[in-house]
C-alpha positions in Angstrom: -19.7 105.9 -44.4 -19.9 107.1 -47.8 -23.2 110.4 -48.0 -26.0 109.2 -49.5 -29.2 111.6 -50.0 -31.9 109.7 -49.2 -35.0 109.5 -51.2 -37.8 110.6 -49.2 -39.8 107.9 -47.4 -43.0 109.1 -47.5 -43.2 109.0 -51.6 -42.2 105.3 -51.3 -45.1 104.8 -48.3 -47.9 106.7 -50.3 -47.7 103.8 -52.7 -49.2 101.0 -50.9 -53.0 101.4 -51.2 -56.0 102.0 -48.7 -57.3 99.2 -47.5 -60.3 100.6 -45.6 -63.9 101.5 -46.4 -64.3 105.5 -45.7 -67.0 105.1 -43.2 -65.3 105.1 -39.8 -61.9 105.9 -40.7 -60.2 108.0 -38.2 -57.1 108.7 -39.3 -55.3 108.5 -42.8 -53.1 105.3 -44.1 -49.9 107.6 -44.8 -49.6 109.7 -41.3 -50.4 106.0 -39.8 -47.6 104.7 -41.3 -44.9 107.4 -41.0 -45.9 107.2 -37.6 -45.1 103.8 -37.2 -41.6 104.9 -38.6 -40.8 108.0 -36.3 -41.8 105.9 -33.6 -39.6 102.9 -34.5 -36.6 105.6 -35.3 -37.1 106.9 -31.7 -36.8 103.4 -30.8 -40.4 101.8 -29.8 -39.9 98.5 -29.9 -44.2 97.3 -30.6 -47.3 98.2 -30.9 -47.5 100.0 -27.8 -44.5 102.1 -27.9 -45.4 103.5 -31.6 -49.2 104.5 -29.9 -47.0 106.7 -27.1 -44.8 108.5 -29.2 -48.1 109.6 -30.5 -49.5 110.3 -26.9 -46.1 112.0 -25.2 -44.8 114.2 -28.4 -48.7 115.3 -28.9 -50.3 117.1 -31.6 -47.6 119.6 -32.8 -45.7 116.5 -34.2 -48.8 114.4 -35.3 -50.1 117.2 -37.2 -46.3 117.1 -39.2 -47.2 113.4 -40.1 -50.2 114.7 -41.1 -52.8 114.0 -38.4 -56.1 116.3 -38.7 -57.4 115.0 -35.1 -56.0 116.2 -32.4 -55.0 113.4 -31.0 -52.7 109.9 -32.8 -54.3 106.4 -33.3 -54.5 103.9 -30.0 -52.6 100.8 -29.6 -55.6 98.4 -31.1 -56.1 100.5 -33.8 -52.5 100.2 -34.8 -52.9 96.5 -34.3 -56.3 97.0 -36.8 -53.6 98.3 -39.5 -50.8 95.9 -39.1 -53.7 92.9 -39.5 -55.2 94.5 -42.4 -52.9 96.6 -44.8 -51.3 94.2 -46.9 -47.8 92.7 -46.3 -47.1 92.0 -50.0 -48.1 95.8 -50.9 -45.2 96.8 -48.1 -42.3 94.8 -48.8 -43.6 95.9 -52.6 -43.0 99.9 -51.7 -40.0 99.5 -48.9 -38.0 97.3 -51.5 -38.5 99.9 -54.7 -37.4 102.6 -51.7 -34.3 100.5 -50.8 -33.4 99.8 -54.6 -33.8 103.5 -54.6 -31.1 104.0 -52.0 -28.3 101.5 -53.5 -29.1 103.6 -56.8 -28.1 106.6 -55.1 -24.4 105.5 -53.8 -21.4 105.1 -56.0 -20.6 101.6 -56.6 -17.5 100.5 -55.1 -16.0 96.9 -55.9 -18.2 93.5 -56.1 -22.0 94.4 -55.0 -22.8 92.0 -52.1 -26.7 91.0 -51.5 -26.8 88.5 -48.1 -29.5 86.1 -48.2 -30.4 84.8 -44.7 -33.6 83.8 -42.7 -34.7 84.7 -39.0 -37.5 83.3 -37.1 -39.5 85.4 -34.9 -39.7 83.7 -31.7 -42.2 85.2 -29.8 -44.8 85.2 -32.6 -44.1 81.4 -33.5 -44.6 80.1 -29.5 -47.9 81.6 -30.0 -48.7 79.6 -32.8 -48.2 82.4 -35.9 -48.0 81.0 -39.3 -45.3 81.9 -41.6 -42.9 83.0 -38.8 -39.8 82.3 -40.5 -38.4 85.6 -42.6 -36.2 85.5 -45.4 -34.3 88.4 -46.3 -32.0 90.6 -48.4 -29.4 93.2 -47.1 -26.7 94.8 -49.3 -23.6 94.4 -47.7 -22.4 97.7 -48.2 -25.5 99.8 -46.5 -26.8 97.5 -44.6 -30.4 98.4 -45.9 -32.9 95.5 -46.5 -33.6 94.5 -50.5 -36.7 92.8 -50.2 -38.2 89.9 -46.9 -40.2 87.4 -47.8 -42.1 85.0 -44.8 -42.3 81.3 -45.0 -43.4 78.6 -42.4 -39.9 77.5 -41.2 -36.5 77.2 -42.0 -37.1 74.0 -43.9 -39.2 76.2 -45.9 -36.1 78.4 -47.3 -34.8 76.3 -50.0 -38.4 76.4 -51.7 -39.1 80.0 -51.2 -35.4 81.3 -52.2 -35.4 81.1 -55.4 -39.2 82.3 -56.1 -38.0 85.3 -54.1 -35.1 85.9 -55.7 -37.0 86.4 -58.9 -38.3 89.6 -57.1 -35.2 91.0 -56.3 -32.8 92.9 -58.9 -29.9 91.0 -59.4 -28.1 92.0 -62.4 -24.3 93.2 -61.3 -24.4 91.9 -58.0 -23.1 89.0 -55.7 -25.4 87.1 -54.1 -23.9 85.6 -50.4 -25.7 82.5 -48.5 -25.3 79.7 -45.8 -24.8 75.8 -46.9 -28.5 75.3 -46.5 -29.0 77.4 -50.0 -26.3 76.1 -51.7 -28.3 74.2 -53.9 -28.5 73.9 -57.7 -32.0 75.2 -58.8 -31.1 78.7 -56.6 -27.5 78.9 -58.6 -29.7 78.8 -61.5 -31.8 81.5 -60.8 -29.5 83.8 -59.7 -27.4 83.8 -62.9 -30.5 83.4 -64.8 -31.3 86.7 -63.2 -27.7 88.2 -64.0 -26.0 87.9 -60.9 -23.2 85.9 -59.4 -23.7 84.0 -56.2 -20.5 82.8 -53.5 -22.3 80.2 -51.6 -21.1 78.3 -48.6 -20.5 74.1 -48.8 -21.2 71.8 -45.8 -22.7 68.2 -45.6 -26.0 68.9 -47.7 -23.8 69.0 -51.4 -21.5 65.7 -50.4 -20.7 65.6 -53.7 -19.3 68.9 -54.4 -18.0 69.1 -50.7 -16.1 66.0 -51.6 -15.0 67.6 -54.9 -13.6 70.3 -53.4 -11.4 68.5 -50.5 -10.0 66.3 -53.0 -8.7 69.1 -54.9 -7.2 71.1 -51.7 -6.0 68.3 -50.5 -3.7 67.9 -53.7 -0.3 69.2 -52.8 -0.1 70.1 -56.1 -3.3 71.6 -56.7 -3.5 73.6 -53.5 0.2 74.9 -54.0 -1.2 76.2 -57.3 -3.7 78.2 -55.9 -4.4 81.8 -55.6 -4.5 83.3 -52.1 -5.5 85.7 -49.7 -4.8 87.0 -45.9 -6.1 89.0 -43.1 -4.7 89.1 -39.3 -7.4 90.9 -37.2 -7.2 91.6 -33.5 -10.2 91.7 -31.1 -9.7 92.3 -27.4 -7.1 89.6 -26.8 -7.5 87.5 -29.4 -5.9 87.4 -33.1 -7.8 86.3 -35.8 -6.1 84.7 -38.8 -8.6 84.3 -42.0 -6.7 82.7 -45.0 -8.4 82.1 -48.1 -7.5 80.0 -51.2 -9.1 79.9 -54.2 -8.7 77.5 -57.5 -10.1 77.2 -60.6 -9.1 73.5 -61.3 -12.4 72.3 -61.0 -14.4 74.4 -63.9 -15.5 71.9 -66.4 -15.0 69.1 -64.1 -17.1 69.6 -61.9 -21.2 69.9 -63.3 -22.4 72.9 -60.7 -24.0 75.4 -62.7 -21.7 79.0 -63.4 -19.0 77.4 -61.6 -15.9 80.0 -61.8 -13.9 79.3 -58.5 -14.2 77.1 -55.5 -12.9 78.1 -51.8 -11.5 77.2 -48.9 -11.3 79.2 -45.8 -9.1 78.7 -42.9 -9.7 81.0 -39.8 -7.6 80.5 -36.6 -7.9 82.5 -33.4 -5.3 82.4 -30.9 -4.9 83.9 -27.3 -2.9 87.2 -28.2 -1.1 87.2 -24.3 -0.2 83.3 -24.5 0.0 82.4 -28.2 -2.6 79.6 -27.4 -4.9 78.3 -30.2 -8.3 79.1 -29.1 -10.7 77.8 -32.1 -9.6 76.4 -35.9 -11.6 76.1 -38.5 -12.0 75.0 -42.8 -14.9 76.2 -44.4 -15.6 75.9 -48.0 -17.8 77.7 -50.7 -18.3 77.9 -54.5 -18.2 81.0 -56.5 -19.7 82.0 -60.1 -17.4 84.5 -60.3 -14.2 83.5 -62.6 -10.7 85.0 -61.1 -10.4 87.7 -63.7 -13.4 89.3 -61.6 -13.0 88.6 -58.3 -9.2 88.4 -56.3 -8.9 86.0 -53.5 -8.9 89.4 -51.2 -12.4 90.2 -52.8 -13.9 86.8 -52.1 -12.6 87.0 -48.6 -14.1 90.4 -48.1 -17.1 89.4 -50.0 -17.7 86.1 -47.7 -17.0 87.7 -44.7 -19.3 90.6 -45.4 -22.1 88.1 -45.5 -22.7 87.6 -41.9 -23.4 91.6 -41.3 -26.8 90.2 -42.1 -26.5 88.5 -38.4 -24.8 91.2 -36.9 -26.1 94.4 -38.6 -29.9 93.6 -38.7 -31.2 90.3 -37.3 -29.0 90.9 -33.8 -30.1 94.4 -33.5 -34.1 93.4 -34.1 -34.0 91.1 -31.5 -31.4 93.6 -29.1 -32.2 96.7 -29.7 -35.6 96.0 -30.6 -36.8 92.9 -28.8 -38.2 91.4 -31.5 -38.1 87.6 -30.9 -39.9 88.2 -27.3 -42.8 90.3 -29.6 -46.7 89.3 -28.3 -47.7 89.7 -31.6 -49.0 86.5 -33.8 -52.5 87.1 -36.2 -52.6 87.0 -39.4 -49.4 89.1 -41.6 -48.8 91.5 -38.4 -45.7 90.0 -37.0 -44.4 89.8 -40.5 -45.3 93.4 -41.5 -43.8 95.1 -37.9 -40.3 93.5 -39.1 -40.9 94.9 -42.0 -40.7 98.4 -40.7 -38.4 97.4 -38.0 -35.9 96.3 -41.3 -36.8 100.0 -42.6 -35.7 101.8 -39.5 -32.9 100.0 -39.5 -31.7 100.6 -43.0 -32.9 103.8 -43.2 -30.5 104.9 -39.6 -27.2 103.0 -41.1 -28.4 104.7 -44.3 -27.9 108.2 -42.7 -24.3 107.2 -41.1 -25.9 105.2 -37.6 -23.0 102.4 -36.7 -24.6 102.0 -33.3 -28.5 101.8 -34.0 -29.3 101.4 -29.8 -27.6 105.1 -29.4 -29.0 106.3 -33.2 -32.7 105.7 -31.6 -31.9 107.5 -28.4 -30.9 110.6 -30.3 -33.8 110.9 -32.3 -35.7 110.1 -29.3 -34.3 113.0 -28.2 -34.4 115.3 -30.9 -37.2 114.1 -32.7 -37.0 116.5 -35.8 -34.1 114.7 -37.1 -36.5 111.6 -37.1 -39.1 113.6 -39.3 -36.2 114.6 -41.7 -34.6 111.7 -42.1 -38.6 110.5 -43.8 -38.1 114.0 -46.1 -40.7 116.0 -43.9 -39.5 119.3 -42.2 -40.2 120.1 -38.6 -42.4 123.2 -39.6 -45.0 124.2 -36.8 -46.2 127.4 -38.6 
């Protein structure tokens, strides 16, 4: 993991503005919300869980997030701030902090941004509105671009490419599932400077067909360029195999097209040799093969699933997100928001396994108070 200085949270987090008339106000919107994120980086999974950390670490660590009472905020009045501090003014400040971040480390290779949705669960069996969150993760740090809610999955196709127009794109790869392949979203990426890889099923039967045709040309597929990796996991062997042909470019009318791909992954029994699952998958690229190898494009579209493994897996593992009570207005929406900070902010600081990351700030909650830029100064 490559050392990135991170630039401090609570500069990012003064930026989203006060919502709240003075009279009545208890406690101030920053040390609110740096609370929320010591408590999710010492692992409390709701509402509840960020109101203890307040309650059990007491008012030597409050006052550090800047606290004047002697005592932190209850569980409804974190629920009263979730419900009322606004979503669009979050993802706003957490996005310009992660863009921050990726600024900070030394580019290495093709710049990978995975666009994916999750639904929350819990909140949508409760009858929550917008429960379905699109997102952006880098690839390489695992720290979340931008999130964007929409009603349902269906609802991904519209909102992708009006979100994309709030994310930077210039240099970097975009990386999504078959149900964004589509035309207007291609657009808009390289509209926006970027190159996208984007998987092909059923929903382009066109350019699926387009690109079978062409692999299934002896001729064609002997011509192209390829790429290979043998992985073993347990006692299995995972074969990935990756070809990738420029035949179609100005046959074929999909916008930017530089390169289509097929993928063949085979897993077989490592003890018996026995073929255990077998697979083709296909994709389109913008990226032309003097800029991207088969090896890269292999890497690159592998890479794209750490968004299931490196942040929608661990909010519903680690923090048990899709069983979350919560469902008014924006406030399922905005907790994943900070859950995605925690998150990207631990992998940021060299975490691989986040469940034991939030255990050892738990622990040693001064490293949680750093890793926002505040020092654990009781003077």
């Amino acid at each position: 993991m490559e050392s990135i200085t991170v630039p401090p949270l609570a500069e990012a987090l003064a930026a989203i503005p006060e919502y709240r008339a003075a009279r009545g106000k208890r406690h101030g919107l920053l040390p609110l919300l740096l609370l929320v994120c010591v408590a999710m980086l010492c692992g409390a999974r709701g509402q509840s869980g960020i109101a203890a950390w307040g309650r059990d670490y007491g008012q030597p660590w409050l006052r550090r997030l800047g606290f004047t009472r002697g005592y932190g905020p209850s569980q409804p009045t974190l629920h009263r701030l979730f419900a009322g501090v606004a979503y669009a003014a979050v993802e706003a400040a957490l996005g310009a902090w992660a863009e921050r971040v990726l600024a900070r480390a030394v580019p290495r290779g093709l710049e990978g941004v995975a666009l994916d949705g999750k639904t929350l669960r819990g909140s949508k069996k409760r009858g929550a509105a917008d429960a379905h969150l699109l997102a952006a993760l880098s690839h390489r740090l695992g720290v979340v671009l931008g999130q964007v809610a929409v009603a349902d999955k269906t609802n991904e196709i519209g909102a992708a490419s009006e979100f994309l127009l709030t994310l930077v794109l210039e240099g970097r790869v975009v990386t999504a599932d078959a149900l964004l392949a589509q035309r207007g979203l291609a657009r808009t990426i390289l509209d926006r400077g970027g190159d996208y890889l984007l998987a092909v099923k059923g929903n382009q039967p066109g350019l699926r067909g387009d690109i079978e045709l062409l692999f299934g040309d002896a001729a064609l597929a002997e011509a192209a360029a390829v790429a290979e990796t043998v992985s073993q996991h347990g006692g299995r062997v995972e074969t990935r195999r990756l070809a990738a042909s420029s035949a179609l470019v100005g046959y074929s009318d999909w916008p930017g097209l530089g390169q289509v791909l097929r993928l063949e992954r085979r897993v077989v029994a490592k003890a018996t040799g026995a073929v255990l699952r077998e697979e083709t998958a296909y994709a389109v690229t913008s990226l032309p093969p003097a800029e991207a190898s088969p090896a890269q494009l292999l890497a690159l579209w592998r890479a794209h699933w750490s968004i299931e493994n490196r942040l929608h897996w661990v909010r519903d593992v680690t923090f048990d997100e899709d069983r979350a009570p919560v469902w008014a207005g924006t406030v399922p929406q905005c907790m994943a928001a900070f859950r995605n900070l925690a998150i990207g902010l631990l992998r940021t600081l060299g975490a691989t396994n986040i469940a034991a990351a939030t255990r050892r700030y738990a622990a040693q909650p001064a490293l949680a108070l750093a890793a926002l830029g505040l020092a654990a100064d009781f003077e």
